[in-house]
C-alpha positions as CSV (number, residue, x, y, z in Angstrom):
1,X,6.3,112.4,-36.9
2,X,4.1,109.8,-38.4
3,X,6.2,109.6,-41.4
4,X,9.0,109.0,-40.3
5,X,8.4,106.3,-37.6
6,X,8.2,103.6,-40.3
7,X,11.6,104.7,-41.7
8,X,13.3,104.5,-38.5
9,X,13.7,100.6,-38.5
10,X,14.8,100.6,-42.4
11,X,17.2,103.2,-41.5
12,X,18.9,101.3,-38.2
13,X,18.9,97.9,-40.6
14,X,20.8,99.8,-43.0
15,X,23.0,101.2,-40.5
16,X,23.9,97.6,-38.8
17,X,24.5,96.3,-42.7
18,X,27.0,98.9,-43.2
19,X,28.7,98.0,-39.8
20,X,29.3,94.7,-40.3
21,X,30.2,95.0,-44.2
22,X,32.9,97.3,-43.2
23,X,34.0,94.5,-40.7
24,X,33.8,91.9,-42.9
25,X,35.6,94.2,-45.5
26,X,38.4,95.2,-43.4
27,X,38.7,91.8,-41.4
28,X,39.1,91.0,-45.3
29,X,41.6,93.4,-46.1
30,X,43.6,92.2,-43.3
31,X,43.9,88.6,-44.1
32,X,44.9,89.4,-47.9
33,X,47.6,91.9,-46.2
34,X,48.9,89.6,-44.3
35,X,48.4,86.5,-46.5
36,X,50.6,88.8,-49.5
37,X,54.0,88.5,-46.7
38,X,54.0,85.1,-46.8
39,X,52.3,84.6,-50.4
40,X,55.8,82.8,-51.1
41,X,55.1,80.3,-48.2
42,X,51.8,79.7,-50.0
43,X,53.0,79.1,-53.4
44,X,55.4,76.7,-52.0
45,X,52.3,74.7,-50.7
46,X,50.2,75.0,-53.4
47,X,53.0,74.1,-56.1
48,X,54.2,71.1,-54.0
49,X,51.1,68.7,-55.3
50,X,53.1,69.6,-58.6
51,X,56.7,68.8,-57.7
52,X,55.9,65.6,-56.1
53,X,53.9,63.8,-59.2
54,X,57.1,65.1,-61.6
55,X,59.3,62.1,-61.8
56,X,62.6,64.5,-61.3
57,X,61.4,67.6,-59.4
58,X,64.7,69.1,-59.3
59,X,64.9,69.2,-63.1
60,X,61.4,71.3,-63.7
61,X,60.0,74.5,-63.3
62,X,57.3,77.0,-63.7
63,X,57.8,79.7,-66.2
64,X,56.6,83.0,-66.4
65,X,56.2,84.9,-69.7
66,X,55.3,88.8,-68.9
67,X,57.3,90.9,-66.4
68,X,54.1,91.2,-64.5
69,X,53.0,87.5,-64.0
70,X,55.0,86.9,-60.6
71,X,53.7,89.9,-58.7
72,X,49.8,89.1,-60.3
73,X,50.5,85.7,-59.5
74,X,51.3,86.7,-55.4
75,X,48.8,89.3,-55.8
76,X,45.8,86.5,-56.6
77,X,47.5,84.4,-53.4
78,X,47.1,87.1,-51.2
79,X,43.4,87.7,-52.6
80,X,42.7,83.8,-52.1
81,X,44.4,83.4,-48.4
82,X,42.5,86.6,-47.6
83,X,39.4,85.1,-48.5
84,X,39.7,81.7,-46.2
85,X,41.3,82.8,-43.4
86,X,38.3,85.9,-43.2
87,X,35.4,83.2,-44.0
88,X,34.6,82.1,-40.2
89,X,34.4,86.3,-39.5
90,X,32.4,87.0,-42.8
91,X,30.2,84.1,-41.9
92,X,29.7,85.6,-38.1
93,X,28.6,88.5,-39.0
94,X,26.3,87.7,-41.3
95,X,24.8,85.4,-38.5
96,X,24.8,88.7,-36.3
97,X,22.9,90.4,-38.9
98,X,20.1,87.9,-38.7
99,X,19.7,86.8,-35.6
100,X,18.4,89.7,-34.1
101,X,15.6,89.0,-36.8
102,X,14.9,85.1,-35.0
103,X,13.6,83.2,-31.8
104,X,15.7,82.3,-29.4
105,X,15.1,78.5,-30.5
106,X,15.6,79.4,-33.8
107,X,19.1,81.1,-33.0
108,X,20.1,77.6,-31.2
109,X,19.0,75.9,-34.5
110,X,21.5,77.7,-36.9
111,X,24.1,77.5,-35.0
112,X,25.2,74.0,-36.3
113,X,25.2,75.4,-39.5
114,X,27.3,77.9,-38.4
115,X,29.8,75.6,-38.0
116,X,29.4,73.1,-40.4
117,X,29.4,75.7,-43.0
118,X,33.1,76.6,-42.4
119,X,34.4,73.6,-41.4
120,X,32.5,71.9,-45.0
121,X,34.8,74.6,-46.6
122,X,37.9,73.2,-45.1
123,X,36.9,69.7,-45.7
124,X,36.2,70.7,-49.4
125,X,39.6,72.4,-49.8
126,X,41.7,69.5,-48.0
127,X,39.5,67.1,-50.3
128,X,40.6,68.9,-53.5
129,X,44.4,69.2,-52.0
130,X,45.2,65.9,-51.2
131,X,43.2,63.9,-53.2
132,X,42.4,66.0,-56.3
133,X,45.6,67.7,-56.9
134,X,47.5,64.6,-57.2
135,X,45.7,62.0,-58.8
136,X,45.0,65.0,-61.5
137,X,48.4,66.0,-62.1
138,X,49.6,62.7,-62.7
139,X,46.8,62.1,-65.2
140,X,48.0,64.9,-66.7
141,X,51.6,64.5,-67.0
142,X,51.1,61.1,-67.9
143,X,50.5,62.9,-71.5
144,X,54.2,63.9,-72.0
145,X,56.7,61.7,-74.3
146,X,59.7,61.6,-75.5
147,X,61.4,61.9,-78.4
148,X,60.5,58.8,-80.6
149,X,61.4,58.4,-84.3
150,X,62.5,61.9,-84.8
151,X,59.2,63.2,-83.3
152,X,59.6,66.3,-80.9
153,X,58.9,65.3,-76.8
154,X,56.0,66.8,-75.0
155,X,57.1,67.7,-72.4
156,X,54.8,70.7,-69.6
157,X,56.5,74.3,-69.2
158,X,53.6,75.4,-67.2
159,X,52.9,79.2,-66.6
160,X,53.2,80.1,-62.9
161,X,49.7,82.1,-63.3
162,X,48.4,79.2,-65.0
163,X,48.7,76.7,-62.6
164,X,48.0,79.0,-59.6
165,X,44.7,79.8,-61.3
166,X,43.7,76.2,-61.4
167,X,44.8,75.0,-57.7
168,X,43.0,78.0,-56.2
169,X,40.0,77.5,-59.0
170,X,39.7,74.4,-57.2
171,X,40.1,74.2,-54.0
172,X,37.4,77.4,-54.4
173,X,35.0,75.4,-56.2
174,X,35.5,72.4,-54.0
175,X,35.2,74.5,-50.9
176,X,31.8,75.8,-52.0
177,X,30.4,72.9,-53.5
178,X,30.8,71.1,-50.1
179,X,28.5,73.8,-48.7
180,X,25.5,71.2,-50.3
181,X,24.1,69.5,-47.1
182,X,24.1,73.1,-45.2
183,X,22.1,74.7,-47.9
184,X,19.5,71.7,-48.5
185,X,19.2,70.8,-44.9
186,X,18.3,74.7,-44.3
187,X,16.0,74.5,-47.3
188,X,14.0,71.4,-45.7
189,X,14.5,73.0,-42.2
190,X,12.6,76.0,-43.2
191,X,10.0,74.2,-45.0
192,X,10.9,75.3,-49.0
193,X,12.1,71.2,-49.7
194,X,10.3,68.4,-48.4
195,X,12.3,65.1,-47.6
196,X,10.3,63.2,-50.0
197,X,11.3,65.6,-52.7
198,X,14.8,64.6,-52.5
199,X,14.2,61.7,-52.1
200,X,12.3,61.7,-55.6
201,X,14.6,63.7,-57.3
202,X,17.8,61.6,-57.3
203,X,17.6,61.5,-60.6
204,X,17.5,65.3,-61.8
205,X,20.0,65.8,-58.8
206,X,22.7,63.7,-60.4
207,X,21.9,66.0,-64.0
208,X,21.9,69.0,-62.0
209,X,25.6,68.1,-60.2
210,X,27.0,67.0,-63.3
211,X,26.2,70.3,-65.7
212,X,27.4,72.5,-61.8
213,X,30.9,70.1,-62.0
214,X,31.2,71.0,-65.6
215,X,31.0,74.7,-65.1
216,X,32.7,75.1,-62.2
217,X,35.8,72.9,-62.8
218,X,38.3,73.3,-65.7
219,X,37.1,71.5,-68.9
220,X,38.5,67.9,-68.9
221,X,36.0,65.1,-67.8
222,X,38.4,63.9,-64.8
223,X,37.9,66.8,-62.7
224,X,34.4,67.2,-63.4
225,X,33.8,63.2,-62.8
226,X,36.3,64.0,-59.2
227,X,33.8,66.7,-58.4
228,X,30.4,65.2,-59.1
229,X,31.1,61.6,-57.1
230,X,31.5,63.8,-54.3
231,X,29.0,65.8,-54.4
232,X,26.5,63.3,-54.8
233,X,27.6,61.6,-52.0
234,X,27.1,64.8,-50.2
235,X,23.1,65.2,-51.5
236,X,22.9,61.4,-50.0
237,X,23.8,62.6,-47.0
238,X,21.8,65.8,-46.7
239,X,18.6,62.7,-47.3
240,X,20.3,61.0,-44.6
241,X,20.5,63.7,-42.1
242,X,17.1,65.3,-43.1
243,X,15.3,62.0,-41.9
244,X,16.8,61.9,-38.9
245,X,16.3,66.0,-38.1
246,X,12.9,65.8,-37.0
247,X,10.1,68.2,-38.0
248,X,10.6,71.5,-39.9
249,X,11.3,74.8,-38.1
250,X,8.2,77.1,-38.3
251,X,8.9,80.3,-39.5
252,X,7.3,83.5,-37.8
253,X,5.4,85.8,-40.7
């Protein structure tokens, strides 16, 4: 009996972990499902950035070259609608999972985050959308030319899978990367960063956000220069709202 009193509490943690990974899992499951009907609806949004910085729209397109490319293509837009319309519930119940584990006052004190964290996402994503997608495609078709002293025109035939991999690639990394000023301001909640720390390391900050932008964006210097101004502006205000937080939140050993 005595040996198996201490397992008890491992065994019911284990137990409430495999709960809610299977509803995050199939909560999961049914977004993609239901974000694969109307993966057409979501191509046409995701292409449209793309069709309105071509000077004639109606004379371009996006090209496939393997039999299998459309139905990937769908398949990775299901995968990627899946994935934010089941944040919010993958987010809950990771919040269930803890706060059985806090104070009452400390439950009250991560709820903000709560919500900031998904609503960061979706500031993130719109960010890269609407600003991002444009300004970058025009840079980038800006590098086509015509045919000039016999020379051949450059002109884009971009691969469907190509560019759908590079929207959702960032609008991901966007998403995330506006997640900053909820992990910091935890971090400075619980103690683990001081204020003054950030304060004094501006400098390695701004290293530190450049080398994440270059490895998390696709390798030309605009999106990585889009994604670090950003960002930076986002540990500013992290500073900002860690000074006006008040004390650090003890936490029970």
């Amino acid at each position: 009996m005595t040996i198996d009193l201490p397992r008890q509490p491992i065994i019911d943690h284990l137990i409430e972990l495999r709960r809610r990974l299977v509803v995050c899992l199939l909560a999961f499951l049914a977004a993609t499902v239901l974000c694969y009907l109307v993966a057409g609806d979501i191509y046409a949004i995701l292409v449209r950035p793309l069709a309105e910085a071509f000077p004639n729209p109606e004379h371009r397109r996006l090209i496939y070259t393997s039999l299998t490319e459309p139905f990937l293509a769908y398949l990775k837009l299901a995968v990627f609608g899946g994935f934010m319309l089941s944040f919010p519930v993958i987010a809950m119940q990771l919040y269930r999972f803890l706060a059985p584990g806090l104070y009452q006052r400390e439950r009250r004190a991560f709820i903000p985050y709560l919500v900031a964290s998904p609503l960061l996402f979706i500031g993130g994503a719109a960010f890269a959308y609407y600003v991002i997608f444009p300004a970058a495609w025009r840079f980038f078709l800006s590098f086509e030319s015509p045919a000039i002293l016999g020379a051949l025109p450059i002109q884009l035939e971009a691969r469907v899978g190509d560019y759908l991999n590079i929207a959702m690639h960032l609008i991901i990394a966007f998403g995330l990367s506006f997640q900053l000023p909820v992990v910091l301001v935890l971090l400075v909640r619980a103690g683990i960063l001081s204020l003054e720390t950030l304060k004094r390391g501006r400098r390695y900050a701004v290293v530190i956000i450049v080398t994440i932008a270059a490895f998390i964006t696709p390798p030309d210097i605009f999106s990585q220069i889009a994604l670090s101004v950003p960002l930076y502006l986002l540990y500013e205000i992290s500073i900002f709202v860690c000074r006006n937080m008040g004390k650090p939140v003890d936490i029970p050993t």
